[in-house]
C-alpha positions as CSV (number, residue, x, y, z in Angstrom):
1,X,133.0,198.1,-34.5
2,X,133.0,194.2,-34.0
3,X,133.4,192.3,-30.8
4,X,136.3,190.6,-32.7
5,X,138.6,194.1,-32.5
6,X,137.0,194.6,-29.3
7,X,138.4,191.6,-27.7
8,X,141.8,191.8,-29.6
9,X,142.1,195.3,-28.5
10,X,141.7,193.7,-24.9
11,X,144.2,191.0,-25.2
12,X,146.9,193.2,-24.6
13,X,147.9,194.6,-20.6
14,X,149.0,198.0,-21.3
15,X,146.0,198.4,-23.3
16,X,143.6,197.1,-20.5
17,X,145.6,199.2,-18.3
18,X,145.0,202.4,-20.5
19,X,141.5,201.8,-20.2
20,X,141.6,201.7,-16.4
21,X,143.2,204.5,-16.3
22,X,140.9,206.1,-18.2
23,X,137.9,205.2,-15.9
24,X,138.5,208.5,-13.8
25,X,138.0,210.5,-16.8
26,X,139.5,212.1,-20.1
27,X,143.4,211.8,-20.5
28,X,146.2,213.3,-22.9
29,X,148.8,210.7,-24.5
30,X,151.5,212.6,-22.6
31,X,149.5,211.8,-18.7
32,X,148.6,208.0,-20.1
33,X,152.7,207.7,-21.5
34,X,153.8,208.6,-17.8
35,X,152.3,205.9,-16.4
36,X,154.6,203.3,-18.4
37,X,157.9,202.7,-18.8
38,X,157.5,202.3,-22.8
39,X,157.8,205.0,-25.3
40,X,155.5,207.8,-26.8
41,X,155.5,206.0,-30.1
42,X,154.2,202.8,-28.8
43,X,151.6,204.5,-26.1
44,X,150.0,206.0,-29.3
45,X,150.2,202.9,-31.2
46,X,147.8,201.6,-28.5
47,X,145.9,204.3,-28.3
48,X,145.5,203.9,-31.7
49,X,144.3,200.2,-31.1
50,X,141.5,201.3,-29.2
51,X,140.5,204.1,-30.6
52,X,140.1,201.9,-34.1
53,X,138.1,199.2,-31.9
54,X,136.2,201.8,-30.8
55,X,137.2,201.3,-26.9
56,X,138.4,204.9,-26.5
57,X,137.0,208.4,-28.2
58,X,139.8,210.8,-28.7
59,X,139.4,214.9,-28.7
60,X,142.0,217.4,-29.4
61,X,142.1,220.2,-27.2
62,X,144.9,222.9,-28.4
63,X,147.9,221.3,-29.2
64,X,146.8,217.9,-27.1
65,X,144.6,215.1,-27.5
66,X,142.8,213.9,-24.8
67,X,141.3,210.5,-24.7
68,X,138.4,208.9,-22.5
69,X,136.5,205.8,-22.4
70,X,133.5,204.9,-25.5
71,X,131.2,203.9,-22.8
72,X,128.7,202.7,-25.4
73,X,131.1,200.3,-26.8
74,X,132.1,199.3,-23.0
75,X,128.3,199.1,-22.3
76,X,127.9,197.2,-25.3
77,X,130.7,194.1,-24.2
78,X,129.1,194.0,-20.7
79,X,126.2,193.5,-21.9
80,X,127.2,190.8,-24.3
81,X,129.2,189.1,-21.6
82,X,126.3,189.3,-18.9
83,X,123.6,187.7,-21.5
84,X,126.1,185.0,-22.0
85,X,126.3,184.3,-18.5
86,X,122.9,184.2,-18.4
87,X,122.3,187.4,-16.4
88,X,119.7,189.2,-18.0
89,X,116.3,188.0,-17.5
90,X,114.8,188.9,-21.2
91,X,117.8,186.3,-22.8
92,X,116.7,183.7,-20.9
93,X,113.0,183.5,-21.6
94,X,113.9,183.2,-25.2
């Protein structure tokens, strides 16, 4: 996954919001819908957002699929951002 569907998976709230949600651990669509006053179809079209950009891994479970965070991924954009901000040490001496 690129930064570019990274970042465009960000631009978006309720999709920022999901992910917060998401920080205290694995999720169904059903738990993550009741949190929003929007409908099923369009809290899976943003799950489906991130899960393309890579921002969230999904696992089904029964009859539910549960969602949590791609860490790696996360990791990946902090680390990104901190280098640009000139935060770790090995980016600077280059």
């Amino acid at each position: 996954m690129g930064f570019q569907q990274s970042f465009k998976a960000l631009s978006d709230p309720i999709r920022r919001e999901i992910l917060t949600l998401l920080r205290a651990g694995p999720l169904s669509a059903g738990e993550i819908g009741s949190h929003f006053n929007v409908s099923g179809a369009t809290i899976s079209h943003h799950l489906s957002i991130l899960r393309d950009a890579g921002l969230v891994l999904d696992d089904k479970r029964g009859k539910y699929i549960y969602y949590e965070l791609n860490m790696s991924v996360v990791d990946e954009i902090l680390g990104w951002i901190t280098a640009l901000r000139g935060g770790e040490q090995h980016e600077k001496d280059h």
